[in-house]
N, C-alpha and C positions, 0 to 999 in steps of 0.2 A: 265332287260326286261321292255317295256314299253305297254303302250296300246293306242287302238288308237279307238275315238267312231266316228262311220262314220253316218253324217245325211243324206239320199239321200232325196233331193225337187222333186218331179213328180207335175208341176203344176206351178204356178205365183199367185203375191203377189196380184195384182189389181182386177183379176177379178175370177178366180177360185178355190185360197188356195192354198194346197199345202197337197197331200197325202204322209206321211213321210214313210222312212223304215228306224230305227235305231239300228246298231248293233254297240255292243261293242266287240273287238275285243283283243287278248294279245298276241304280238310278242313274236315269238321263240326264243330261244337260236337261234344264230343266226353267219355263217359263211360268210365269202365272196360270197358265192355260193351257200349258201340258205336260204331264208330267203321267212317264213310263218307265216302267221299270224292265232291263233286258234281264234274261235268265242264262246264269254263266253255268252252271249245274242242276240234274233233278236225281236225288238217289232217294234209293227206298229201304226201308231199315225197319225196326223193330225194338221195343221195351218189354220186357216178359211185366206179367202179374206181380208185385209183391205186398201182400198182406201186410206183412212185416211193419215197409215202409206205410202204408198208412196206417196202420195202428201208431206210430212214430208220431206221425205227424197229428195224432189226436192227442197221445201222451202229449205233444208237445204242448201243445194247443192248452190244453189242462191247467199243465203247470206255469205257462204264462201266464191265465187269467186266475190264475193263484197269488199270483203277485200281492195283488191285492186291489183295490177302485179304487184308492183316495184319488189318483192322482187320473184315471182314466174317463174317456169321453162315451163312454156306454151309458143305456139306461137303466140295464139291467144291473142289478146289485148280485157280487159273486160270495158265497157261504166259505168260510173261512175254517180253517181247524184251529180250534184254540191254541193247541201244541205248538201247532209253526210258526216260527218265528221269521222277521222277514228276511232276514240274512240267510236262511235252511230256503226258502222258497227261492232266494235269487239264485242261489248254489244249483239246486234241484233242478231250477230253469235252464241254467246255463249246463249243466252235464245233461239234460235231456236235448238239447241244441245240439250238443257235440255229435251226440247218435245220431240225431236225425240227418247231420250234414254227412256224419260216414257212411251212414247207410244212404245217402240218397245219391253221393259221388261212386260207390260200389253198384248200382243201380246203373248210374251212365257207363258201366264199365264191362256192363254186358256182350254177347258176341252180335247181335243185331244191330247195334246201334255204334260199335266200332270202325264200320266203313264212312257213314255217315260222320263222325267225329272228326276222323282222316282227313275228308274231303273237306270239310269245313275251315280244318286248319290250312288245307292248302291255299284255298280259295280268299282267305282274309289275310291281311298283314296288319302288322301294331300302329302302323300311322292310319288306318282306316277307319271313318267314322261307320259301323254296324250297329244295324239293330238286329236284336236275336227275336222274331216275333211268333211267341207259343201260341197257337191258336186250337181249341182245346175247348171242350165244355164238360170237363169233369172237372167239379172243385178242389177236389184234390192235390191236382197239378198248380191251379195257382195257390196254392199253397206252401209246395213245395222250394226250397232253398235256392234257389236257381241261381242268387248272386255267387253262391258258394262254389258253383260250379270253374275249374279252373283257367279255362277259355274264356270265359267271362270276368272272373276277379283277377286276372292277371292283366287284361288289356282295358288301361281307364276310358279308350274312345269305345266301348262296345256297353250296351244295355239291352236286358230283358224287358219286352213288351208282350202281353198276353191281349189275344183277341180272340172273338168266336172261330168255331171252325167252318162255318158259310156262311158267306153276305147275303142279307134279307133284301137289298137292295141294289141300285146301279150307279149311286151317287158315289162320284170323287171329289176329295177337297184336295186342290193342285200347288195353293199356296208354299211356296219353300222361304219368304220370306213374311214377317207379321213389318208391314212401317206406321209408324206413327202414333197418335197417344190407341192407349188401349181403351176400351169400355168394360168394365167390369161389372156385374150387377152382384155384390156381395149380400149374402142371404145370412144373417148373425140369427140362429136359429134358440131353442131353449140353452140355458147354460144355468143352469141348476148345478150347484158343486165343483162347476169348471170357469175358468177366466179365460174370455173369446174378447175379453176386450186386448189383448196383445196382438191377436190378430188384426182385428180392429187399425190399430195404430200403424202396424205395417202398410198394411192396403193406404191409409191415409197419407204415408210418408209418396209411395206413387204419385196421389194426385198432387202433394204439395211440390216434389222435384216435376209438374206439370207432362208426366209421359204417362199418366191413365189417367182416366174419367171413370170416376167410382161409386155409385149410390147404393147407398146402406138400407136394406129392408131387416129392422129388428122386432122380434117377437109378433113375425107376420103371421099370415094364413094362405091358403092356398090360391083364394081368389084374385089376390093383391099381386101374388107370384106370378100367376096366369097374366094380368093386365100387362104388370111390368114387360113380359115377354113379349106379348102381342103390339106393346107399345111403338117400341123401336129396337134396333138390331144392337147386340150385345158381343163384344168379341170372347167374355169369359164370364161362366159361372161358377161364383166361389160361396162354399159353407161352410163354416164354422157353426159347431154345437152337438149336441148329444144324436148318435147316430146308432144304424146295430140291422144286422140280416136278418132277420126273421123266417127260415124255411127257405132261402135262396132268395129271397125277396127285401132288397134291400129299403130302407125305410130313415126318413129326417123328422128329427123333432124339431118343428118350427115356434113354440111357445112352450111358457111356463106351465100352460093349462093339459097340456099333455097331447097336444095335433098335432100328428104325424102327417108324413109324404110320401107318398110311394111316385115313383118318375112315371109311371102310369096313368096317373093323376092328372101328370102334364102333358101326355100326347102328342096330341095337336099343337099346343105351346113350342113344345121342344121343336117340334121337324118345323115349324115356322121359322124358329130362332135358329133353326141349322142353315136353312134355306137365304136367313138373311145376313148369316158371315157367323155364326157362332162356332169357334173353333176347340174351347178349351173351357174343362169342366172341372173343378180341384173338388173334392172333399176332405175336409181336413176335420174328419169325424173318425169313430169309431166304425170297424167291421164293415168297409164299404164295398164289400165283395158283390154283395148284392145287385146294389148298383149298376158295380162296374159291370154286371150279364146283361143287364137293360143296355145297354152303348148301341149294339147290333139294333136296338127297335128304333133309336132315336138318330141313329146316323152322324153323332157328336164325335168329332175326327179324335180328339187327344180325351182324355181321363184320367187325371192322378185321386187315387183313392188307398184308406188302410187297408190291411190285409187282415189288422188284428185290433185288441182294444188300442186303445191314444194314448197313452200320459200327456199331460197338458203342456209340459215342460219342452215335449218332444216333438207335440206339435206344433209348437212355437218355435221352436228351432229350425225344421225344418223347414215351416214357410219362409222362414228370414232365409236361408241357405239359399232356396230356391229362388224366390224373385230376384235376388241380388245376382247368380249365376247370368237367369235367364236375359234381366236387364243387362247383364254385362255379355247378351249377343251370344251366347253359349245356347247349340243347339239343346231343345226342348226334351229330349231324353237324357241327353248328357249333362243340363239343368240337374236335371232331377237325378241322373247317379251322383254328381258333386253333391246333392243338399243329403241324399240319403248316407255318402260315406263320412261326410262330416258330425252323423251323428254317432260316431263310435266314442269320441272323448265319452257324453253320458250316456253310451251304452256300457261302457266299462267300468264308470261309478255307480249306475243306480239301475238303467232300464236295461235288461238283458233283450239282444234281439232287435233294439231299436231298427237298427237296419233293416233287418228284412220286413219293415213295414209298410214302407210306401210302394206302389206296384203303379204303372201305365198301361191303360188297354185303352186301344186304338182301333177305328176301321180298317178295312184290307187294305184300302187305295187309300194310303195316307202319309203323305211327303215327311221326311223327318223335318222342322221347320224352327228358324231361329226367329229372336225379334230385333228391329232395330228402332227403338223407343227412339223419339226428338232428344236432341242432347239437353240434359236433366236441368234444371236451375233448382241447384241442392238449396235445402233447407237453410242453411247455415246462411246462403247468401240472401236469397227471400226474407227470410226472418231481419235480418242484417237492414234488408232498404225498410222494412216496416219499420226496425226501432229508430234507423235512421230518420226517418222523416217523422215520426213521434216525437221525439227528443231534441228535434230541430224546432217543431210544432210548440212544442210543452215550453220550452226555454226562451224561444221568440216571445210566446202572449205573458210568462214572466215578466222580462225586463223590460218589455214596455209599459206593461203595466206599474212596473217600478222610477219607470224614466216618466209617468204621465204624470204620478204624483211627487216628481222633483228627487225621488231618493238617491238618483245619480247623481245631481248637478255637482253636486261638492268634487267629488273626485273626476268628472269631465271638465270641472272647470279647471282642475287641478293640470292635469293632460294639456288644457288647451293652453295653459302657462306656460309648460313646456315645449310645446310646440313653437311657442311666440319666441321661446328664449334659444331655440337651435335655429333656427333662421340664418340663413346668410348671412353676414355684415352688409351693411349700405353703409354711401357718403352722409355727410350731415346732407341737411336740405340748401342749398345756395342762395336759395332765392330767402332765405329768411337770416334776421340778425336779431339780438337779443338785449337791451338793456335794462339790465340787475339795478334795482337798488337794495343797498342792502345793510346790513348794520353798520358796519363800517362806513357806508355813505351819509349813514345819517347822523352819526357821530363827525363828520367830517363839515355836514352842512350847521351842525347844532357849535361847533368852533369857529365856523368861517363866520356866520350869518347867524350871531346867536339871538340879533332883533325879531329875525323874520319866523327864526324855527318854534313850530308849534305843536307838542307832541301828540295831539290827536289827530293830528293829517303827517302823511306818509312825507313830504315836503314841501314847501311856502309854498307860494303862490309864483315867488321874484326865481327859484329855481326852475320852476315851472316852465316861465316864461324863455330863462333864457336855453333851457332845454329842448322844448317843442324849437323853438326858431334855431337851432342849431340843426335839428333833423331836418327840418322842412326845407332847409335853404339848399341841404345835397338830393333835393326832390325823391322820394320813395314812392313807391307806387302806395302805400297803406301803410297806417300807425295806428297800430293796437294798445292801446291803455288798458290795459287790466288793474286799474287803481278805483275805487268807488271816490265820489266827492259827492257825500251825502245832502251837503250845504252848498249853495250858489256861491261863487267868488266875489269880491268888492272888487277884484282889482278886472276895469274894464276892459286894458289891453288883452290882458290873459283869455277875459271872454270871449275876444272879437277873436283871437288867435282858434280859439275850438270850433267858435259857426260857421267861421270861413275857410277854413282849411279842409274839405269834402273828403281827405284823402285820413282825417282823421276820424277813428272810430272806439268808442266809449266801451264799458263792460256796464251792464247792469245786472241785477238780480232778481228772480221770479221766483214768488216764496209764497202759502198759504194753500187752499183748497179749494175745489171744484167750484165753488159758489163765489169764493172771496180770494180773487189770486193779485195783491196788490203787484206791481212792479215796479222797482227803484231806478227812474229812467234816471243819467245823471243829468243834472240841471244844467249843467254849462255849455253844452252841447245844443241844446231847445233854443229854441225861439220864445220869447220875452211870455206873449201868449199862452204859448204850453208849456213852459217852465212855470209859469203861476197857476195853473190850474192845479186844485186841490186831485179832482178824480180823471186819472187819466183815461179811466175806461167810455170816456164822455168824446173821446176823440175822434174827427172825422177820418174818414179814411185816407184821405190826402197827407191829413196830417201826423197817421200811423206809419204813413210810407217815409215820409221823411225820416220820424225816428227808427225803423228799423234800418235804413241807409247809413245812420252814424252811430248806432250802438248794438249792441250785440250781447245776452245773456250768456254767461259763463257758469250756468250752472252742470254738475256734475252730476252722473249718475253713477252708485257704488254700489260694489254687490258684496251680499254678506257682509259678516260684523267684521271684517278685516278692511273696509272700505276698499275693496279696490276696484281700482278704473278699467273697465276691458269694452264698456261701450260709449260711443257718439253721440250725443243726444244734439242733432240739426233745428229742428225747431220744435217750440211746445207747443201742445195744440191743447183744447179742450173740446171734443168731441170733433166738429169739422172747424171751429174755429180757431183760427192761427192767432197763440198770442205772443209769438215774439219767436225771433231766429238769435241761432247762437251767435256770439264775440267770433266764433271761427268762422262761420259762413258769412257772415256781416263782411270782417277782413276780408274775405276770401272773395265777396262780389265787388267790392273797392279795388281789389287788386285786378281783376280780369278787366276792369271799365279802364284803368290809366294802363295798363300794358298793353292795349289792341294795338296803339301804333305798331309795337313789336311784330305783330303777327300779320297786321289787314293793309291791303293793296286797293282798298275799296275808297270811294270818295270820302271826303271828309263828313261828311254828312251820314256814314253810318250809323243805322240806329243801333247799339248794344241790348238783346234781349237778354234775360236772363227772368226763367221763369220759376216759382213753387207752385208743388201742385201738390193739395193735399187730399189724397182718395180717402173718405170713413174711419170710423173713427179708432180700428184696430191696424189697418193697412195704410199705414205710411206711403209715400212715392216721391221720391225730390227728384226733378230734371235737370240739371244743371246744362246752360245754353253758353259758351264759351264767346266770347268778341268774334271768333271767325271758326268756322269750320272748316276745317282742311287735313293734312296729315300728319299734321303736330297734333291738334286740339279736335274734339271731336265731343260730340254732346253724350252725360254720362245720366244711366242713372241707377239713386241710390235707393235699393230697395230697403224697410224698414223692418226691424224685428217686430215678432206680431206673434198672439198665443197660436195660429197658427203654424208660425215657421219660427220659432224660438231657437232653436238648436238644440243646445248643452243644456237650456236653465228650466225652472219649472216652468207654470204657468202665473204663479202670484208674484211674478218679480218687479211689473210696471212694463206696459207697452203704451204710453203716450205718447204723441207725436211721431215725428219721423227721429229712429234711432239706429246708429249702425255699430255695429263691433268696429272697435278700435283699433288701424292694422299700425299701431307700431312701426317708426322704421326704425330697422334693426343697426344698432350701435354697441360701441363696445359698451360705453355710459350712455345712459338713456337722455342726460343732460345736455349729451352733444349734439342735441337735435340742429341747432342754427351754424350756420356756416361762419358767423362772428361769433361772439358775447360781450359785453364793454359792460363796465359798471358805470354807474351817474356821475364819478367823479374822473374818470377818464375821457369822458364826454366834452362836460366842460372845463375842466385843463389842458385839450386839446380838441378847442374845434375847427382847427382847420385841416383836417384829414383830406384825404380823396374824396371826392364827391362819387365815385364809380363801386363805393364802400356800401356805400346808403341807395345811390341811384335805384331805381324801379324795382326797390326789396321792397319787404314786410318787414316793419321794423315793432318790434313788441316791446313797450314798457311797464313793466310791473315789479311790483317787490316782493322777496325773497328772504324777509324777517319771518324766520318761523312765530314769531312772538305775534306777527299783525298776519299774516300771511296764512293760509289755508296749505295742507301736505294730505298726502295719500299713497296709496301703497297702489302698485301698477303688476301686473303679470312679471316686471323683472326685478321689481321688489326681496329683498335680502331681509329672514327676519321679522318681526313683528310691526316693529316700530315705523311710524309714515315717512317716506323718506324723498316724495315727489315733489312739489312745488306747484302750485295751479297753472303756473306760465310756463311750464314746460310741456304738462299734458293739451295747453291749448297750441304750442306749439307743434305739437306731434298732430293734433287736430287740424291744425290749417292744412300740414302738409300733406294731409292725407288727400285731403279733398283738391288741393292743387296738383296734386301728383297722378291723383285720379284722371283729372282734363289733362292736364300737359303733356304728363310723360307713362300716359296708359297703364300707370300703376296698378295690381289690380285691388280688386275693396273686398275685403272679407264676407261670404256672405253665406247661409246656409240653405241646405236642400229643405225642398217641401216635405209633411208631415210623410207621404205616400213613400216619396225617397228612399228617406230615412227608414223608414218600415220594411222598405224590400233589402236596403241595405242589411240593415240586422238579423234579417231573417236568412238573408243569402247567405253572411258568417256561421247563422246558428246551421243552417244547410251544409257547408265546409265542415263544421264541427261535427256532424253525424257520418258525413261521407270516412270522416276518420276512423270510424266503426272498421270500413272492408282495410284498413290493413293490417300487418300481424301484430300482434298484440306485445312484444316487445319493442315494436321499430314505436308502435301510436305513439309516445313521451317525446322522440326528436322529431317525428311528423309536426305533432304538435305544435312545437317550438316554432319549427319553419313557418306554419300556421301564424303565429302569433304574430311573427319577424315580420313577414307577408302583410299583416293587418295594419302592423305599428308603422311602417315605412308607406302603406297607402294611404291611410290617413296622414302620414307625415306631408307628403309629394301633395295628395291633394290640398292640406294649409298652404302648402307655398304657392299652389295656382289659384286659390281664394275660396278654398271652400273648407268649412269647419264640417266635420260630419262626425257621429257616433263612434268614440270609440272603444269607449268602457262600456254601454250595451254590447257593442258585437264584439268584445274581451267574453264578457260574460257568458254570452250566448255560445260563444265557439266552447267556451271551455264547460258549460253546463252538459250541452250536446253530447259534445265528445265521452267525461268525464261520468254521466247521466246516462247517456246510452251505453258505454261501456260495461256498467255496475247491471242496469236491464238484462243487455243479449247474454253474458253468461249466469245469470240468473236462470234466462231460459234453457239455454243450452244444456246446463248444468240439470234442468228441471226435467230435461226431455230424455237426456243421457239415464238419469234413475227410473 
């Protein structure tokens, strides 16, 4: 509860005094909807006449608007003495203050008005919110110094409020609390010579921390005012612009063109807008005395107005004072005594008197009254999610746009090498064994058998034979020849050893273009038939199936001029037709057909399915159908890179047929992929090993002369130089796709375009959100960031998914790096 001491003046300053009636008064508990004030005291007292002091107070008046206009919000232009300089006019000003303030405290210190003083002091104490409210219709009084008064400038909870001295009216406004956003209708009137756009910008910074609603009417007219009012209910009207009394009749320049306002004008507007919550009236003009006498017709509860001309500087300061007070819940008088005592710093460098400029007149029945705006969303954070999601925005359609035309791949492909190379160790694969030949071997056969050795085949015919029949006799489930035999054999045994042995499978090679794609099926393997046909593309389809059953293309697919191997290539296709399956799927359906016994409980008469299926001509699909379904094996499939779902690479890198990223198992040597390795001469120098050696493996024979032999460079590649061997990557090939059905290995594979997109975007999202924290932690936030990124991308490669990770590097650190360089750009820009 507060109190409120009301002086009534009956009478004027110059020539008859002034017969007082002073009650002290102490607001009730008090609701929206009632609010009474009880009377603790009534004494009657007395101001004699003093000439004196208003002459004082004209003197004063004088030499303030002496000063000079550059800096003032009047219209009027004030005559200047050449002589005075402005340093003699601030001096002059400020010693004609001093008078006025001794004479006006020698004034209250009269014999009538000393019971009244008494009592008022007793009646109040220093923790007690007062208002001192002079109600008075001689201009003179509000004119006069009243802050100076020592009851008043000694207690910071007390302010001077001036009101008429009878209510025209019966209307109370009850409110003791203002909640929630405010309505402003800010009226930016003429500003000819003066800058109203800082006003401007304050009122802006309300609506932007979202606790007022503010529309700007600039360089309007009267009619526009009137709508506005009539429109909807307004809780504040504020003006900025050139202002001035005119014979007690105070007056607003709304345009450059020279149209004035007198509140008269607005009548009917005004008691509308009172009627429908308008509480508070600011003028933040020049001489608003005028005005403030109009309050009584208009029934507008609060009124802050000058008392004198403006300086632009002062007016600016104060408004900032005050809304910041008021928003910070500080009752609306005591608002406005913190915004006016703050303005002493530049009253004491430049404006003499600042302070006693800003004045409050209020109706009779009118609650002192705080506000309590919605909690603010300051600038700094607002601005903060705009740059954020810009910069999240801006740096996402970058780097896709960078990633669409390939300018990533180099360095994602880069990442994904590394990835391949931190992988866990695995076992070699068991079910596979390896026979090398190799220089040494052929140096060994060109000693032993120098009749038979012929150095344009890899070895005789007679090695051949007695090779194949050492393997085949410890039964393997599949034997992989990755050896070409360009030419038919003479030797017939040897022959009948390749067409009847089903568990053996050929390597051939798919070379030329879309129109003309010859293939090198090998001859020895065919039937008499289609071993003599000239064009094998004349073949029936019965008789394609045979050959893809025992041979298998080993062609490879390399990326960049570094060749290296990191994809699969399952079968070729040319548009929807399939011309031929790789050497590793070929083994790899050999080997599922003689191992069923291992896995099926089913009659003998099982059919083994195993199907391809090849969907269009960009979208790959292989199914692989295992001998039995169960909870070993279980049907997989392999979906195929495609300019749709590429991953890492551009778009012109070749998506033919069904192709998969290559998953590596990871070893310490990439060579240790078989669970044996025998070279050709440990073979046959001992072939009576174990049978349980070879039994229902995959046995590979190929050579290993870099001189005859094909090298490549692989994700765990060392260096420049090719260092892989073709039978090793076709090793690491079978195993993948066996390990896939067996042992639920998982296959490498990547997200759709949409994925990927949200992915990147979600990073570049992470990298703006780094905007809201402090600006020395953002560098190890950062970090974490990054650490965060590279270890989910890490986790998700080892559960089989390749996803972006040098886009959303990029993106996070554009963001963050990009938005940071932005918000204090603005910040920086709003601060000047």
């Amino acid at each position: 509860m507060g109190k409120v001491v009301v002086l009534k003046f009956n009478g004027n300053l110059k020539h008859n005094g002034f017969h007082l009636n002073s009650t002290v008064q102490v607001e009730s508990d008090r609701s929206d909807h009632n609010y009474t004030l009880q009377t603790l005291s009534d004494i009657q007292g007395s101001l004699p006449a003093d000439s004196l002091l208003a002459q004082q107070v004209e003197e004063w008046q004088n030499k303030y608007r002496n000063l000079g206009n550059d800096f003032f919000r009047g219209i009027k232009q004030v005559e200047l003495e050449v002589q005075s300089n402005c340093f003699k006019r601030r001096k002059e000003c400020k010693e004609s203050a001093q008078q006025l303030k001794e004479r006006f405290n020698s004034w209250l210190e009269s014999p009538g008005f000393r019971q009244i003083d008494q009592q008022i002091r007793l009646k109040i104490t220093s923790n007690e919110e007062v208002r001192f409210l002079i109600r008075t219709d001689d201009p003179k009084v509000h004119k006069l110094p009243w802050e100076e008064w020592d009851l008043i400038k000694e207690n910071s909870s007390v302010e001077v409020v001036f009101g008429p001295t009878e209510s025209k009216h019966n209307h109370s406004f009850c409110q003791s609390v203002l909640r929630g956003r405010l309505k402003i209708l800010a009226i930016l009137g003429d500003s000819k010579g003066i800058n109203i756009e800082k006003d401007k910008q304050e009122l802006k910074k309300l609506e932007e921390d979202r606790v007022a609603k503010v529309e700007f009417l600039e360089e309007t007219n009267c009619e526009e005012i009137s709508q506005k009012l009539n429109e909807q209910s307004w809780d504040v009207i504020f003006f900025a612009g050139h202002g001035e009394t005119d014979e007690n009749t105070g007056r607003i320049y709304l345009n450059s063109q020279g149209e004035y306002l007198e509140l008269t004008d607005l009548w009917y507007s005004l008691r509308k807008a009172v009627e429908r919550g308008l509480k508070i009236a600011i003028f933040n003009s020049c001489d608003g005395l005028g005005l403030a006498r109009s309050l009584n017709d208009y029934h507008i509860p609060m009124m802050i107005v000058m008392r004198e001309l403006l300086p632009d500087q002062v007016a600016h300061q104060f408004l900032i004072n005050f809304l910041r007070a008021f928003q910070a819940g500080v009752p609306f008088h005591l608002a406005e005594r913190q915004a006016r005592e703050q303005l002493e710093k530049i009253e004491k460098e430049y404006y003499p008197c600042a302070t006693w400029l800003p004045a409050i007149y209020q109706s009779i029945e009118t609650p002192s009254f705080k506000w309590e705006p919605p909690c603010p969303i300051p600038y700094r954070f607002r601005c903060t999610i705009k740059i954020a999601i810009l910069s999240s925005f801006a740096s996402t359609i970058l780097v896709l746009i960078l990633k669409y035309f390939g300018l990533l791949s180099g360095l994602e492909l880069s990442f994904y090498d590394q990835f391949m190379r931190m992988r866990p160790l695995e076992q070699p694969d068991k079910r596979l064994v390896i026979i090398n030949i190799n220089k040494e071997d052929r140096e060994w056969v060109k000693k032993n058998f120098p009749q038979e050795y012929d150095p344009a085949r890899t070895i005789p015919d007679i090695i051949w034979k007695k090779l194949l029949k050492t393997v085949i006799q410890h039964k393997p489930a599949a034997i992989g020849v990755n050896i070409y035999h360009p030419e038919p054999t003479e030797d017939e045994e040897l022959r009948s050893i390749f067409q009847n042995n089903a568990e053996l499978i050929t390597a051939c090679h798919i070379s030329g273009g879309e129109d003309d794609t010859p293939i090198s099926y090998p001859p020895d393997i065919l039937p008499l038939e289609i071993s003599n046909r000239e064009n094998h593309q004349t073949l029936s389809n019965n008789q394609k199936e045979i050959i893809q059953a025992r041979s298998g293309f080993d062609n490879v697919i390399v990326d960049g001029n570094n060749s290296t191997v990191r994809r699969h290539l399952l079968i070729q296709s040319e548009g929807e037709k399939c011309l031929g399956i790789s050497f590793s799927l070929a083994v790899t359906r050999r080997y599922f057909k003689n191992i069923s016994h291992l896995y099926s409980k089913t009659p003998e008469n099982y059919i083994v399915k195993f199907d391809l299926k090849l969907k269009g001509k960009s979208k790959g699909k292989l199914i692989l159908n295992p001998p039995i379904s169960n909870d070993y094996m279980s049907p997989r499939v392999f979906n195929s890179l495609n300019p749709e779902n590429n991953g890492g690479y551009p778009l012109d890198y070749g998506y033919g047929g069904v192709q998969i990223l290559l998953n590596y198992r990871s070893l310490k040597k990439i060579d240790d992929i078989a669970y044996l390795t025998f070279t050709l001469r440990e073979i046959l120098e001992n072939p009576n090993f174990q049978e349980s050696l070879f039994k229902d493996k995959i046995i590979i024979i190929a050579n290993t002369e870099r001189q005859l032999g094909k090298f490549f460079n692989t994700p765990y590649s060392k260096g420049t130089q090719k260092d892989t061997p073709t039978t090793i990557l076709l090793a690491h090939q079978i195993s993948e796709i066996i390990s896939a059905v067996e042992d639920k290995r998982v296959l490498l594979t990547v997200w759709s375009d949409w994925l990927e997109y949200f992915w990147v975007a979600g990073w570049s999202l992470i990298g703006g959100l780094l905007l809201f924290g402090k600006l020395h932690y953002r560098p190890l936030i950062g970090i974490v960031a990054i650490l965060v990124l590279s270890f989910s991308c890490y986790f998700l490669f080892l559960w089989g998914y390749w996803v972006p990770f040098i886009p959303a590097l990029i993106t996070l650190i554009l963001a963050a790096v990009g938005g940071t360089v932005l918000l204090s750009s603005i910040i920086k820009a709003r601060k000047t």
